[in-house]
PyMOL Python script that loads the backbone (N, CA, C, O; Angstrom):
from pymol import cmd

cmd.read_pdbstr("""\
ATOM      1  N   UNK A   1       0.842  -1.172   0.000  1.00  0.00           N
ATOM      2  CA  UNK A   1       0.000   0.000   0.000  1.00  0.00           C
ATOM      3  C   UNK A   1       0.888   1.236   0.000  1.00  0.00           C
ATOM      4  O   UNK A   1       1.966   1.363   0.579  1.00  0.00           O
ATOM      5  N   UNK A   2       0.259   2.102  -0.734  1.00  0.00           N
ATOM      6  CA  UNK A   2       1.352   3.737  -0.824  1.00  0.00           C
ATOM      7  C   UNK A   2       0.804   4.426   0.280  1.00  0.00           C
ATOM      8  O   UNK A   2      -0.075   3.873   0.941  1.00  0.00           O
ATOM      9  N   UNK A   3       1.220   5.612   0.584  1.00  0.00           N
ATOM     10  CA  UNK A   3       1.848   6.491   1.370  1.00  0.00           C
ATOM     11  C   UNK A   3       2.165   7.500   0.696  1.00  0.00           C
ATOM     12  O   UNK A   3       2.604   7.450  -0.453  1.00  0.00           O
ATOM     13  N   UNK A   4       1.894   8.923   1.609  1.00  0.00           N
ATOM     14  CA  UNK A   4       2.628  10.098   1.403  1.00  0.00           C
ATOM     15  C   UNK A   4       3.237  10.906   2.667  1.00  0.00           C
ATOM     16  O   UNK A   4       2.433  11.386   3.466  1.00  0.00           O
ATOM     17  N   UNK A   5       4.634  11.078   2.882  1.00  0.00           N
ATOM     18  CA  UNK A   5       5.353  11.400   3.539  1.00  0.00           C
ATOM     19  C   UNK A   5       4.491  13.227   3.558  1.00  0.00           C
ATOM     20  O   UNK A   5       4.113  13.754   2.512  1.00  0.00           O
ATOM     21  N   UNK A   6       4.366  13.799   4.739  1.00  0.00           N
ATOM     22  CA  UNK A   6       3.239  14.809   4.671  1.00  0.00           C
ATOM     23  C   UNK A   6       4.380  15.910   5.628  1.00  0.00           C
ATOM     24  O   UNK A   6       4.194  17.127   5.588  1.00  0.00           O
ATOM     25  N   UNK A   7       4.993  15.591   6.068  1.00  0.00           N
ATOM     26  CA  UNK A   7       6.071  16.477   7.708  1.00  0.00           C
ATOM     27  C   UNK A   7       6.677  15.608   8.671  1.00  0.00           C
ATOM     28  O   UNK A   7       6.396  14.427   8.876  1.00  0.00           O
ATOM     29  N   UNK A   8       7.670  16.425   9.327  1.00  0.00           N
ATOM     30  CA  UNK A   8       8.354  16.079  10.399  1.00  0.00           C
ATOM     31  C   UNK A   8       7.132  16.368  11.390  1.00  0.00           C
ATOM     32  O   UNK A   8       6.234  17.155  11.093  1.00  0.00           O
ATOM     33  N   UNK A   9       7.187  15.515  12.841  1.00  0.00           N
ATOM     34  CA  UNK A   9       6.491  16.054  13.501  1.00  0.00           C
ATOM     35  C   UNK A   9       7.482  16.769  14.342  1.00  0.00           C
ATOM     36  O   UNK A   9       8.581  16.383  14.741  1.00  0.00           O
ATOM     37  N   UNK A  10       6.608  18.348  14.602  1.00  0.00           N
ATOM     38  CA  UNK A  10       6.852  19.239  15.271  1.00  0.00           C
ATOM     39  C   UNK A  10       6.205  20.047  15.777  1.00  0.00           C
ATOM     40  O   UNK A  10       5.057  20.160  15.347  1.00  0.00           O
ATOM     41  N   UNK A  11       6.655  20.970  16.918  1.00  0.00           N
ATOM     42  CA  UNK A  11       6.275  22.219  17.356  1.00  0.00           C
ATOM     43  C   UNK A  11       6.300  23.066  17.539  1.00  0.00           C
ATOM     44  O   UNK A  11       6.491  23.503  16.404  1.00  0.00           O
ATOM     45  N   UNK A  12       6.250  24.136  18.331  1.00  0.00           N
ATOM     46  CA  UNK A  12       6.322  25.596  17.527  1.00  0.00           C
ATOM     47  C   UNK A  12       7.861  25.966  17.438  1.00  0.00           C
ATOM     48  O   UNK A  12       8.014  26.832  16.576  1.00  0.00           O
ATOM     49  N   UNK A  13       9.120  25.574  18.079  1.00  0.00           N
ATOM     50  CA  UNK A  13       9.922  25.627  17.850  1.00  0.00           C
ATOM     51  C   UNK A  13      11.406  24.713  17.814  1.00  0.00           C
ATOM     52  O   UNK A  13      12.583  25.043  17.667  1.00  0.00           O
ATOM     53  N   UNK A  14      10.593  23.186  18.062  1.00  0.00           N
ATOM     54  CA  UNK A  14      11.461  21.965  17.786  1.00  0.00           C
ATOM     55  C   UNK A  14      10.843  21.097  17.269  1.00  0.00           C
ATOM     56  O   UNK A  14       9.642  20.884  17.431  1.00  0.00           O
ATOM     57  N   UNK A  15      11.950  20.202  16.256  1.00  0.00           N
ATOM     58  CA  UNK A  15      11.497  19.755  14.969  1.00  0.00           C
ATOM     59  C   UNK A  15      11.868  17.847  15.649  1.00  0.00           C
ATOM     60  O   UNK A  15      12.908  17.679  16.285  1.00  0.00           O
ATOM     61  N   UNK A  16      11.305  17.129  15.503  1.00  0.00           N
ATOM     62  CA  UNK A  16      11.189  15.516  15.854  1.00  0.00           C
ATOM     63  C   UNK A  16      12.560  14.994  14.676  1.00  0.00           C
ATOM     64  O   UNK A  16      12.032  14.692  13.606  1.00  0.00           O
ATOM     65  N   UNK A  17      13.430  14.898  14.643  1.00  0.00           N
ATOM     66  CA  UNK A  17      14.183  14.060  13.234  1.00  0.00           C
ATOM     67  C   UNK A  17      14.055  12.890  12.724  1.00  0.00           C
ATOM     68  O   UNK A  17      14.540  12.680  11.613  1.00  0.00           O
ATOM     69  N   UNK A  18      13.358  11.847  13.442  1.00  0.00           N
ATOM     70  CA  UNK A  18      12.681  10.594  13.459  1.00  0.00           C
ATOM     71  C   UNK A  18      11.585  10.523  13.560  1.00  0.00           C
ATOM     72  O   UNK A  18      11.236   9.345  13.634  1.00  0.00           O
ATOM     73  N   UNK A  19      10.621  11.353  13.616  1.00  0.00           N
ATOM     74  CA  UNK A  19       9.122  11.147  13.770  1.00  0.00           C
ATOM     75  C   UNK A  19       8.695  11.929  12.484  1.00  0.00           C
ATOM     76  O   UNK A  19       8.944  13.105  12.223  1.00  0.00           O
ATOM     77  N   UNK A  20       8.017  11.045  11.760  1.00  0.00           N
ATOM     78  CA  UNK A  20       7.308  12.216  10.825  1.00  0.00           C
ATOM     79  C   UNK A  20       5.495  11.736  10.667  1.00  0.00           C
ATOM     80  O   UNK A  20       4.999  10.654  10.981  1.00  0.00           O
ATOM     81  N   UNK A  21       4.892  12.786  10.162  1.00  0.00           N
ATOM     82  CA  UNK A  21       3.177  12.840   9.788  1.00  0.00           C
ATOM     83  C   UNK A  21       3.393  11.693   8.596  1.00  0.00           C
ATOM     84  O   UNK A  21       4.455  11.655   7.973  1.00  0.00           O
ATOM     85  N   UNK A  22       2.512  10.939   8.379  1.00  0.00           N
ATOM     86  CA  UNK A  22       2.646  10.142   6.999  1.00  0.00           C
ATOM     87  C   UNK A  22       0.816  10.323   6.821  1.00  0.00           C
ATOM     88  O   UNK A  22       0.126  10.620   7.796  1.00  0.00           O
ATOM     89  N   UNK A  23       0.181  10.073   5.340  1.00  0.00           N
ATOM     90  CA  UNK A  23      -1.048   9.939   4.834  1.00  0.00           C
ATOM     91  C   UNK A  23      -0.807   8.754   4.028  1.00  0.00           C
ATOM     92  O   UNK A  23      -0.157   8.564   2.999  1.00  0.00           O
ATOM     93  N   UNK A  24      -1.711   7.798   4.993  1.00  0.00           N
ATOM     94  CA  UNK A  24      -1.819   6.455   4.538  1.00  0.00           C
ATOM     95  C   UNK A  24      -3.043   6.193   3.259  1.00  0.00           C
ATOM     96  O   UNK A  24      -2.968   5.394   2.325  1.00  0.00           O
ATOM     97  N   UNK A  25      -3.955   6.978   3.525  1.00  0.00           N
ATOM     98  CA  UNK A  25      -5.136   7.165   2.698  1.00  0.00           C
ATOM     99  C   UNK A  25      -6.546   6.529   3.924  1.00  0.00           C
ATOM    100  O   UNK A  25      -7.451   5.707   3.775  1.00  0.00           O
ATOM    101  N   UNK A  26      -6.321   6.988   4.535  1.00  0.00           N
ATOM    102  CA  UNK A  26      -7.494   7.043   6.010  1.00  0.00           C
ATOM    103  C   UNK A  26      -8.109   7.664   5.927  1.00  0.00           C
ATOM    104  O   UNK A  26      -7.811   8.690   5.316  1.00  0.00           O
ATOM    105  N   UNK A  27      -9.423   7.503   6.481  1.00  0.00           N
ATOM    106  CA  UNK A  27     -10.554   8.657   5.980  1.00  0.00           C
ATOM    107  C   UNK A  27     -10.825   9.390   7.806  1.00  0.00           C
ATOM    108  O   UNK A  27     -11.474  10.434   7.866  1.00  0.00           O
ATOM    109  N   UNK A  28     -10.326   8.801   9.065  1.00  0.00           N
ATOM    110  CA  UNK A  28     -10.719   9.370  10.136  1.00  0.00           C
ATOM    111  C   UNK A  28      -9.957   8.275  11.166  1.00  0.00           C
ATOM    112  O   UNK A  28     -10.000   7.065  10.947  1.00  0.00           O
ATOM    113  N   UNK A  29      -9.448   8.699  12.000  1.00  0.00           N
ATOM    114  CA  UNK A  29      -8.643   8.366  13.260  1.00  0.00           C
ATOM    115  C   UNK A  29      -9.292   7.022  13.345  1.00  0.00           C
ATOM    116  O   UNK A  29      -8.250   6.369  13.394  1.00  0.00           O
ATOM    117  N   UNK A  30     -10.028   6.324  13.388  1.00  0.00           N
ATOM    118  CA  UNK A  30     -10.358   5.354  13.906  1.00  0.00           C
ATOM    119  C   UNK A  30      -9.674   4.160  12.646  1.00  0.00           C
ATOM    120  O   UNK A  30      -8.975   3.191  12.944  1.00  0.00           O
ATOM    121  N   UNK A  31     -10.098   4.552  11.207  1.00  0.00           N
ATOM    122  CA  UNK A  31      -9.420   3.821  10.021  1.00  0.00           C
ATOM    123  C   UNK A  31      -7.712   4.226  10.122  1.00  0.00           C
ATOM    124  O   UNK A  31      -6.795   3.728   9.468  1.00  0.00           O
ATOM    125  N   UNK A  32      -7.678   4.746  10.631  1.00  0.00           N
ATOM    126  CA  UNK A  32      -5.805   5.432  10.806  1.00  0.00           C
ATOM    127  C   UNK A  32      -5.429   4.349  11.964  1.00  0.00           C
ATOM    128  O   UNK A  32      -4.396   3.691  11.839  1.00  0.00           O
ATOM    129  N   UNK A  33      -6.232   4.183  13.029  1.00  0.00           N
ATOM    130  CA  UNK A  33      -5.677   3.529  14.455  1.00  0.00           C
ATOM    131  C   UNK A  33      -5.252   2.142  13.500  1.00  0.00           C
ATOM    132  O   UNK A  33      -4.354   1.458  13.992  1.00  0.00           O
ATOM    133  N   UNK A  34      -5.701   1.772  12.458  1.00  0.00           N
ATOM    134  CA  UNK A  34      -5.893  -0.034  12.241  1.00  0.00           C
ATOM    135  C   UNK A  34      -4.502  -0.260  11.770  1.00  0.00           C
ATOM    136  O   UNK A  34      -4.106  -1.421  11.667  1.00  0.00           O
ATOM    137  N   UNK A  35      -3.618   0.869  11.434  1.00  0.00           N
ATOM    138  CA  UNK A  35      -2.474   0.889  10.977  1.00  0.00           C
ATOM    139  C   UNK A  35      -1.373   1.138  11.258  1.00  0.00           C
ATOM    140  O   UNK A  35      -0.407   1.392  10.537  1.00  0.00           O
ATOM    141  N   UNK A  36      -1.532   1.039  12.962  1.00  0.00           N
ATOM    142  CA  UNK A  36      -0.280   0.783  14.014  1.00  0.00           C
ATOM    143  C   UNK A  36       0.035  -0.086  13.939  1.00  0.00           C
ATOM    144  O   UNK A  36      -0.778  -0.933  13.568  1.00  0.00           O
ATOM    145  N   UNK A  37       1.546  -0.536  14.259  1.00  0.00           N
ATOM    146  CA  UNK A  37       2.680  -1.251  14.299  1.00  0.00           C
ATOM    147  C   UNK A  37       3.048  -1.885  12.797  1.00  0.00           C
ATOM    148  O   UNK A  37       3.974  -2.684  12.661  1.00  0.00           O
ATOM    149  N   UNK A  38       2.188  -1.420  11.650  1.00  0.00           N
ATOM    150  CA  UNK A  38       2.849  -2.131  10.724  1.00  0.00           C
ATOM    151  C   UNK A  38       3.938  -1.088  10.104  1.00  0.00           C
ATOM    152  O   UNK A  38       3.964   0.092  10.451  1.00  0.00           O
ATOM    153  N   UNK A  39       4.866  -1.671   9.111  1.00  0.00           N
ATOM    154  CA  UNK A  39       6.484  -1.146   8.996  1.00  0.00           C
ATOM    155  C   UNK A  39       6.069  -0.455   7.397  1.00  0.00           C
ATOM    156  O   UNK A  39       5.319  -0.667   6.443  1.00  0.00           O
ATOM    157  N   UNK A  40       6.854   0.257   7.746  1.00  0.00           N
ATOM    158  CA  UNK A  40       7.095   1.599   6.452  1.00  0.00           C
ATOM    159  C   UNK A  40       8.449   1.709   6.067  1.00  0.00           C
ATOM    160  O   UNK A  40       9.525   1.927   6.624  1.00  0.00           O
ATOM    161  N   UNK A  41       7.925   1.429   4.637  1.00  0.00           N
ATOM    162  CA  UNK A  41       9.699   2.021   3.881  1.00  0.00           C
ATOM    163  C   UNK A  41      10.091   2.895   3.044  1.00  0.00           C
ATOM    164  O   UNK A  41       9.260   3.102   2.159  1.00  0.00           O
ATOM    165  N   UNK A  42      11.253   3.633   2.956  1.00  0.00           N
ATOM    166  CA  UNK A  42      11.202   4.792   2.019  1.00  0.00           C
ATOM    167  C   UNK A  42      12.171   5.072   1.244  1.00  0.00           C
ATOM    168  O   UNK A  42      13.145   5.741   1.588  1.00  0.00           O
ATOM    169  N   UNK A  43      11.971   4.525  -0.011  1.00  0.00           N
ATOM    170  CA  UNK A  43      13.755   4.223  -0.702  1.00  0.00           C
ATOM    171  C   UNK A  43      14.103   5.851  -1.997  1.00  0.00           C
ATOM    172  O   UNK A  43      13.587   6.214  -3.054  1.00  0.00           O
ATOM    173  N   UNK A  44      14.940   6.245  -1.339  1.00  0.00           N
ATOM    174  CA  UNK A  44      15.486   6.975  -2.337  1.00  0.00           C
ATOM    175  C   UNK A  44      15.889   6.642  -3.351  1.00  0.00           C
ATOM    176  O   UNK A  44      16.061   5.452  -3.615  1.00  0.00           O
ATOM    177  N   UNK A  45      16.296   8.193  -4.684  1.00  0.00           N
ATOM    178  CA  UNK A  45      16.430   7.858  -5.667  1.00  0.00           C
ATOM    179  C   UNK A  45      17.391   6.905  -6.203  1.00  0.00           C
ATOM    180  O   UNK A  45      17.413   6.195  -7.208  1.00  0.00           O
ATOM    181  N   UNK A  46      18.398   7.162  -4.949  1.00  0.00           N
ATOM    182  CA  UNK A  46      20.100   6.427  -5.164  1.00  0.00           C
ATOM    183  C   UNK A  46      19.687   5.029  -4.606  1.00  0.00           C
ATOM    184  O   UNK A  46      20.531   4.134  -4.543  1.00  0.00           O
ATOM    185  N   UNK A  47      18.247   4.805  -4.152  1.00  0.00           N
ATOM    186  CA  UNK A  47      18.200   3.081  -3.960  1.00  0.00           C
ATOM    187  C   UNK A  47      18.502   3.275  -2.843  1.00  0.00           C
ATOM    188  O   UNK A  47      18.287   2.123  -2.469  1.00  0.00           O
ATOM    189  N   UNK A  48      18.949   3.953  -1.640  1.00  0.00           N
ATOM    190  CA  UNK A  48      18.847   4.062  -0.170  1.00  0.00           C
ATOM    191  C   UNK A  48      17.702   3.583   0.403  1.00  0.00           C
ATOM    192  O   UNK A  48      16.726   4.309   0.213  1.00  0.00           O
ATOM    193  N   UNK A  49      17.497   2.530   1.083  1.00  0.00           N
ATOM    194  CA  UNK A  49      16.661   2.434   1.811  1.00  0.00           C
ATOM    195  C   UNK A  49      16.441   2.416   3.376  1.00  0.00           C
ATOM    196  O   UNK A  49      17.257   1.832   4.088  1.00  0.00           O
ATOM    197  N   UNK A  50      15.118   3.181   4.021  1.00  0.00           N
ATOM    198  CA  UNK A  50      14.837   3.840   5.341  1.00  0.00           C
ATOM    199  C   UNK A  50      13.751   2.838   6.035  1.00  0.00           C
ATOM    200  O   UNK A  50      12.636   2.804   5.515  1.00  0.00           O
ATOM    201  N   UNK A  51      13.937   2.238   6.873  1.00  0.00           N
ATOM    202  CA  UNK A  51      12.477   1.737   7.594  1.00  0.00           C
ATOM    203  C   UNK A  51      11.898   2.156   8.750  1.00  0.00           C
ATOM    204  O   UNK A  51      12.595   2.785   9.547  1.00  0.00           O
ATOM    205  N   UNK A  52      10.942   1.966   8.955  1.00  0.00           N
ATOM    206  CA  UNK A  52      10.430   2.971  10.337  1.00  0.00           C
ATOM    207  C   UNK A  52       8.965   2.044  10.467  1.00  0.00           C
ATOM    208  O   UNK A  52       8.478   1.483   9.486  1.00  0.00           O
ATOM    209  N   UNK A  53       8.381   1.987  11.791  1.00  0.00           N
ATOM    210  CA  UNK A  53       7.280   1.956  12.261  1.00  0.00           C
ATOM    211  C   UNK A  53       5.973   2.828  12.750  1.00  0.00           C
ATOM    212  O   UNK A  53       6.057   3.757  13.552  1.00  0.00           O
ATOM    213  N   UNK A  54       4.523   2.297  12.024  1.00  0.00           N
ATOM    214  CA  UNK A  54       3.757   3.285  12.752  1.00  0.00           C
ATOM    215  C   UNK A  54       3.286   2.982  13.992  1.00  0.00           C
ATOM    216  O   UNK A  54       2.914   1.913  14.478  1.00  0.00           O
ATOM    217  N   UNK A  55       3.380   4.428  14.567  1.00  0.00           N
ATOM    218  CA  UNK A  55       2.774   4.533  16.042  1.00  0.00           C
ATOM    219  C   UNK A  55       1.897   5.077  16.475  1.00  0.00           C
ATOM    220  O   UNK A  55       1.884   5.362  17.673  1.00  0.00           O
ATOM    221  N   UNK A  56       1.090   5.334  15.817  1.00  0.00           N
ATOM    222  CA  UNK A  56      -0.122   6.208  16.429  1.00  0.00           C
ATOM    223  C   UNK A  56      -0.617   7.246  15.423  1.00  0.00           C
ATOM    224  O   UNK A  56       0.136   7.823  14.637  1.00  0.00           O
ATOM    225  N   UNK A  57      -2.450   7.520  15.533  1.00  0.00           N
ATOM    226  CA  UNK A  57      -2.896   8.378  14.562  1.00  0.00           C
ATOM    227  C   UNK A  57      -2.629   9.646  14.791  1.00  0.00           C
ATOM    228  O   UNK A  57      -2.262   9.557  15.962  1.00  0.00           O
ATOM    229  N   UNK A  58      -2.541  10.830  14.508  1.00  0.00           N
ATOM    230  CA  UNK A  58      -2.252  11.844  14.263  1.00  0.00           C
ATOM    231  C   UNK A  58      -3.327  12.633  13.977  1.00  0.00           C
ATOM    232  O   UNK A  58      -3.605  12.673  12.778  1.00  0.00           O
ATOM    233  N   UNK A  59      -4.222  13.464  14.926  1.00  0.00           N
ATOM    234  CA  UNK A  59      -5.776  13.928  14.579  1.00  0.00           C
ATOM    235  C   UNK A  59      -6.306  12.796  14.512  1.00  0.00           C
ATOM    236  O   UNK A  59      -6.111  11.653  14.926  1.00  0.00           O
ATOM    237  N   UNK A  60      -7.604  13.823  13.400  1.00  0.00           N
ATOM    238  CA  UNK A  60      -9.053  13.432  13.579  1.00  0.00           C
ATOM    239  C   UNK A  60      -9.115  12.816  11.802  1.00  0.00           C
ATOM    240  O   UNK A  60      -9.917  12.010  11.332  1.00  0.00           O
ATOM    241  N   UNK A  61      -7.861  13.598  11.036  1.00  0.00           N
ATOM    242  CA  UNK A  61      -8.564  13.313   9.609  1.00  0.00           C
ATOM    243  C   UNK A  61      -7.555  12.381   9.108  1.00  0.00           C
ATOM    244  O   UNK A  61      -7.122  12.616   7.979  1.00  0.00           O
ATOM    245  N   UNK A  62      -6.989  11.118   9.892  1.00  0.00           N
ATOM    246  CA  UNK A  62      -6.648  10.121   9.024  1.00  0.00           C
ATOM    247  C   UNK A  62      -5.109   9.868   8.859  1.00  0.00           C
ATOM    248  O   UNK A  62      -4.634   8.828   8.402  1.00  0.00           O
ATOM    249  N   UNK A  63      -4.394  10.949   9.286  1.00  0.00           N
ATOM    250  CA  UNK A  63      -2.987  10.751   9.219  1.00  0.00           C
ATOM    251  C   UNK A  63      -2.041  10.114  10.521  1.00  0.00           C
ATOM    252  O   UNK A  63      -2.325  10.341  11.697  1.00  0.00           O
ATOM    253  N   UNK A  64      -0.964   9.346  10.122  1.00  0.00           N
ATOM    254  CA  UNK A  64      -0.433   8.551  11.069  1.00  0.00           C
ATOM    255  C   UNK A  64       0.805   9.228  11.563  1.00  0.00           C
ATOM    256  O   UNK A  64       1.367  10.008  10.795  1.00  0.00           O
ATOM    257  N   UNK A  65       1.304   9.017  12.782  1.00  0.00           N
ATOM    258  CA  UNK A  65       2.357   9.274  13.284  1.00  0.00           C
ATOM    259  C   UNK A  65       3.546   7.647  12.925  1.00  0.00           C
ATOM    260  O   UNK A  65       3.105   6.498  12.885  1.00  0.00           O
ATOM    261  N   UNK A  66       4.874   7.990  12.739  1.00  0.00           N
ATOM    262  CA  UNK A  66       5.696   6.936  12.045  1.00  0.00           C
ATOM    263  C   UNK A  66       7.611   7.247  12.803  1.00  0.00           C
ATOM    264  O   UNK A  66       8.299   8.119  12.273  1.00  0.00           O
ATOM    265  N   UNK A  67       7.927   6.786  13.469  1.00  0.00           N
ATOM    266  CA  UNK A  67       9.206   6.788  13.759  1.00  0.00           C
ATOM    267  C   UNK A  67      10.169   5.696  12.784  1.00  0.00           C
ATOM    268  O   UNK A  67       9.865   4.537  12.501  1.00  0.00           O
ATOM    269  N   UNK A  68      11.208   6.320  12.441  1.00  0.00           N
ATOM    270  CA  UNK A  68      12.339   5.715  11.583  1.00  0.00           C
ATOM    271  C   UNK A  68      13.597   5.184  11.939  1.00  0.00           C
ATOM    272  O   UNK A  68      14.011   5.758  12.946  1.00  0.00           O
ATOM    273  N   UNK A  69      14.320   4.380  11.549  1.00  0.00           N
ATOM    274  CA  UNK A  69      15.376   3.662  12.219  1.00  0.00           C
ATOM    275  C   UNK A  69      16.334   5.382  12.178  1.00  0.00           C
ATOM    276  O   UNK A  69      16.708   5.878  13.241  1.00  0.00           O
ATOM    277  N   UNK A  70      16.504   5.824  11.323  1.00  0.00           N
ATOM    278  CA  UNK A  70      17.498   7.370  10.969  1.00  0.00           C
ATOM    279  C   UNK A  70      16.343   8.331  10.577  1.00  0.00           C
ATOM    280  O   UNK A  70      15.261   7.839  10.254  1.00  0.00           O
ATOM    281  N   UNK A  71      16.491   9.475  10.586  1.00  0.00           N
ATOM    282  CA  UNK A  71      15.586  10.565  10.199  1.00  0.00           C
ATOM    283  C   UNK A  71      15.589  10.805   8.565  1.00  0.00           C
ATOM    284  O   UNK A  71      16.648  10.630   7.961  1.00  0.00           O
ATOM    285  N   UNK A  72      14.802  11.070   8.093  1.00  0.00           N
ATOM    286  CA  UNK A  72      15.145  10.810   6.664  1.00  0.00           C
ATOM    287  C   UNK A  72      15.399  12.090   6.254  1.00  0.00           C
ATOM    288  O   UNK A  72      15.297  12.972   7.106  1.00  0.00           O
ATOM    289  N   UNK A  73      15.745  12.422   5.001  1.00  0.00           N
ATOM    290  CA  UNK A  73      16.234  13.736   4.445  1.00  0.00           C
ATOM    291  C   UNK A  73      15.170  14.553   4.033  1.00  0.00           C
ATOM    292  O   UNK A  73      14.110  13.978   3.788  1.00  0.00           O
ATOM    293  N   UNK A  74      15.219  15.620   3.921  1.00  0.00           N
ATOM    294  CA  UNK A  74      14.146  16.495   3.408  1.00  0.00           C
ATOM    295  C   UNK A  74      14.064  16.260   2.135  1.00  0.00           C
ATOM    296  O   UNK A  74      13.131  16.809   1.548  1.00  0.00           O
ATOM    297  N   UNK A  75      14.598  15.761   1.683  1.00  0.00           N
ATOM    298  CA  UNK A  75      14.217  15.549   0.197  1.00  0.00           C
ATOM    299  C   UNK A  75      12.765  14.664  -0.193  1.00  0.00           C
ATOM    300  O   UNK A  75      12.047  14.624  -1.193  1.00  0.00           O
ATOM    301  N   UNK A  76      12.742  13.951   1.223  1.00  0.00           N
ATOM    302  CA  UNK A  76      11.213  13.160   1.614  1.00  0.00           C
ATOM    303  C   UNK A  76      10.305  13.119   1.670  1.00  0.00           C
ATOM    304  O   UNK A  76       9.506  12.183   1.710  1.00  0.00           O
ATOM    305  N   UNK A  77      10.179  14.616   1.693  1.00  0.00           N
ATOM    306  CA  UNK A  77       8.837  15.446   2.110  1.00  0.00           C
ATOM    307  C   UNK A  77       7.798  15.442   0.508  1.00  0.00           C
ATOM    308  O   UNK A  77       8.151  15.875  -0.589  1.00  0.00           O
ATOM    309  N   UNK A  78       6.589  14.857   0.847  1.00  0.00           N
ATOM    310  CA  UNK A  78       5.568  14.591  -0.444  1.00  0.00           C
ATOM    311  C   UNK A  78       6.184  13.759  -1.181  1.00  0.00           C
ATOM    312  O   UNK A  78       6.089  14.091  -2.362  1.00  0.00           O
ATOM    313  N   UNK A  79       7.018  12.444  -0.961  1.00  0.00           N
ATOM    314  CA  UNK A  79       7.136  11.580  -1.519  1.00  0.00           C
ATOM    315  C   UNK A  79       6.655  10.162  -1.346  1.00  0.00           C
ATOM    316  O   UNK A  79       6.621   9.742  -0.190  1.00  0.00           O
ATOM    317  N   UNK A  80       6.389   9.596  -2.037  1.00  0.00           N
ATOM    318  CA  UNK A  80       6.031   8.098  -1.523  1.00  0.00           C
ATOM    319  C   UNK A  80       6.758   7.286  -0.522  1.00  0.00           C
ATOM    320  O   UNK A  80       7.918   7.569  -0.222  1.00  0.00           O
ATOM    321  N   UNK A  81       5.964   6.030   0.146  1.00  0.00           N
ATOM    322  CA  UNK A  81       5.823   5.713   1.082  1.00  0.00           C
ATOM    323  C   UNK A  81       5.944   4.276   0.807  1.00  0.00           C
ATOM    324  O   UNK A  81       6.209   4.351  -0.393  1.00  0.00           O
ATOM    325  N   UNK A  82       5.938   3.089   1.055  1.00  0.00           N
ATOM    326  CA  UNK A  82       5.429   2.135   1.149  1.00  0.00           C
ATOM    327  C   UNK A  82       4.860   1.222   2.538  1.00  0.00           C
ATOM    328  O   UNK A  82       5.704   0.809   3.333  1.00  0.00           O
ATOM    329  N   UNK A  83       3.699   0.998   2.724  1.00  0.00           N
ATOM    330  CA  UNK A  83       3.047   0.525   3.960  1.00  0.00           C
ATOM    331  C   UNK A  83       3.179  -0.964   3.987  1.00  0.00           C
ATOM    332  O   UNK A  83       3.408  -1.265   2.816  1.00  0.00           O
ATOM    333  N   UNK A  84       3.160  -1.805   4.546  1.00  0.00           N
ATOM    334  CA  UNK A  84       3.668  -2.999   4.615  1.00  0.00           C
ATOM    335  C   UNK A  84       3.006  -3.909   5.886  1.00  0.00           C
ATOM    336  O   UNK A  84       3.386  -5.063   6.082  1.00  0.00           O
TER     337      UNK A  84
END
""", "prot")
cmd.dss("prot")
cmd.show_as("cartoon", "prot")
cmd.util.cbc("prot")
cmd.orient("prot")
């Protein structure tokens, strides 16, 4: 299943380097909850590959919270995902 890498999670003035927002394609927190603990991967263009786990929904409209073995690069941001 795809994924879109959406933000780092953060706040008003510190940024998470391992935690980021992901959009699994959830329509509301409760379809988002069903998609804890399964593993996410995120391979760059150079074939780098990142894995990370989800942990928890994020709001009300569907998006997941996801920690990563390394923080991934900004180059990440609105790119695909793979859910697993």
């Amino acid at each position: 299943m795809k994924g879109t890498v959406i933000q780092f999670r953060r706040g008003k003035t510190n940024q998470i380097v391992r935690h980021f927002i992901l959009d699994v394609g959830a329509k509301n927190r409760k379809e988002a909850s069903s998609f804890i603990g399964k593993s996410v991967e995120w391979r760059s263009s150079g074939g780098k590959l990142i894995r990370g786990k989800i942990t928890g929904a994020h709001g009300n409209k569907g998006l997941v919270r996801a920690v990563f073995e390394k923080g991934l690069p900004g180059q990440a941001l609105n790119e695909s995902i793979e859910v697993k």
